[in-house]
Structure formats: structure tokens, C-alpha cells
Residue, then its C-alpha position, 0 to 999 in steps of 0.5 A: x644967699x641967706x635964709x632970710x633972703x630966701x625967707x622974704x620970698x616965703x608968700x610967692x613960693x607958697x603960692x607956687x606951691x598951691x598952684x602946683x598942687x591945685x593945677x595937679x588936680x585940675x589935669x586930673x580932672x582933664x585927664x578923666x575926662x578924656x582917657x578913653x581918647x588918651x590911652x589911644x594915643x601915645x602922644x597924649x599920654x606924653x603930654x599927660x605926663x609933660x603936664x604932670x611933672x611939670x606942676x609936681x615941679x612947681x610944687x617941689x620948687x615952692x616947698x622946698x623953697x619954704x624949709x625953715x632956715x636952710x642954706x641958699x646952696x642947699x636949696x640950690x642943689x635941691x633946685x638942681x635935682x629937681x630940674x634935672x629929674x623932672x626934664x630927664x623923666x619928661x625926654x625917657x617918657x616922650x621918647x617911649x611914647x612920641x606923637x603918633x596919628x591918634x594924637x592930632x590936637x595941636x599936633x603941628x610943628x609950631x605947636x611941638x616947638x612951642x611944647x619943647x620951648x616951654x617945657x626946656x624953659x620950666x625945667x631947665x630954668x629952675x636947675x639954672x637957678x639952683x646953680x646960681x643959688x650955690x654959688x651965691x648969685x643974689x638975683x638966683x632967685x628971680x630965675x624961677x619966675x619964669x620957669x613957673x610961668x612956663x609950667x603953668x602955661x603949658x599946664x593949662x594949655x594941656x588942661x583944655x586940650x585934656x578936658x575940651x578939645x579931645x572930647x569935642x573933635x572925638x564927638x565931631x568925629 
């Protein structure tokens, strides 16, 4: 893959970009708003993490995607490392700080299934493509899109139960 090709996808990888950074700020804001509930709970704080890391992958995946004239395989190696870093931080944390009693929003199976699923798919998916970029694979590129989606749905997710469920079933309780 060429600089131009990668060059013509400039506008989405900005908007990821953007997005990354933006959807940071908002967990932030979640993240304030509950931390009192959060520090109690060793799964939220998991999950604050997750969140986290997940939009600090999107915003690597959008800027290094946006480095003037660089090779597709060097941005496959930078796709590698940043999937592969992003999922091995998210599995060390989760497994030092693992659901617990005080960390009961969303807490059932189906809901950690669901967590797990997207969370493999936006950090996987982006490694998977840097792979095809090294080896030259023109599609490599469409591999992302749904890894962003992943990231920013499960991100959002988190955001309300940061900024709205914690706070509203700790006032009920």
C-alpha cells in the first residue's frame, strides 16, 4: 500500500482522531462524576481503564495514520503495536482489578460477554489490519473501521454508566 492510498483516507483518520481525543474528555467527565463509587469498586475501575485505553487507541490509530508520506507497512507495524499494547494493558489491569460486589452495573454474564467481545474486536482488529498493511493487502485499511466502532460503542457505553447509572442506583441505594 502506498502514502497515497493511505493518503485518500486522511479525512476519516482525522475524524478518529478527533473522536479519540473528544470521547477521552467525555469519560473524564464520567469518570468525576462517579469516582467516589469508582474507587470502591475494583471492577470499575477496570472498566474506566478499558474505556480509556480503548479511545487512546483510536486516537493513535487516527494519528499515526495521518503521518505524511510514510509507507503502508510502517504504519502496519504501528497498527501491530498498538493493538497488541492496548490489549495486553487492558487483560494486566482487568486481571488485577477483576468484577467484584461493589461493581454490579452491568455486571451479569451476557453484559461481560458483550464487554470482552468488543474490546477483542477494537484492539485485535487494528493489529489485524497492520499485519495485512505489512503485507501489502489493499483492503487492510477497511479492517479498522470496525474496531473504531467497537471502541467508540463500548466507550460510550461506559461514559453512562460512568456519568449516570453509578450515580443514580448509589442515590437509590
Amino acid at each position: 500500500m502506498t502514502a497515497a492510498d493511505i493518503l485518500a483516507w486522511h479525512d476519516f483518520f482525522a475524524a478518529v482522531a478527533g473522536a479519540g481525543a473528544t470521547l477521552a474528555g467525555l469519560l473524564f467527565v464520567g469518570l468525576t462524576i462517579s469516582l467516589d463509587n469508582i474507587v470502591k469498586a475494583r471492577g470499575y475501575l477496570s472498566r474506566a481503564f478499558t474505556a480509556l485505553f480503548l479511545q487512546f487507541e483510536i486516537l493513535l490509530v487516527g494519528l499515526v495514520a495521518l503521518v505524511p508520506g510514510q509507507p503502508g507497512w510502517v504504519l502496519g507495524i504501528e497498527w501491530i503495536i498498538a493493538g497488541v499494547g492496548v490489549l495486553t494493558g487492558i487483560t494486566v489491569f482487568r486481571r488485577n482489578f477483576p468484577e467484584d460486589e461493589n461493581s454490579m452495573v452491568l455486571s451479569s454474564r451476557f453484559p461481560r460477554i458483550v464487554r470482552f467481545t468488543l474490546t477483542n474486536t477494537g484492539t485485535l482488529l487494528p493489529a489485524i489490519a497492520g499485519v495485512a498493511l505489512f503485507f501489502d493487502f489493499k483492503e487492510a485499511l477497511y479492517l479498522v473501521i470496525p474496531a473504531i466502532a467497537a471502541c467508540i460503542y463500548l466507550s460510550i457505553g461506559y461514559a453512562w454508566v460512568f456519568a449516570v447509572e453509578i450515580p443514580r442506583r448509589s442515590a437509590g441505594s
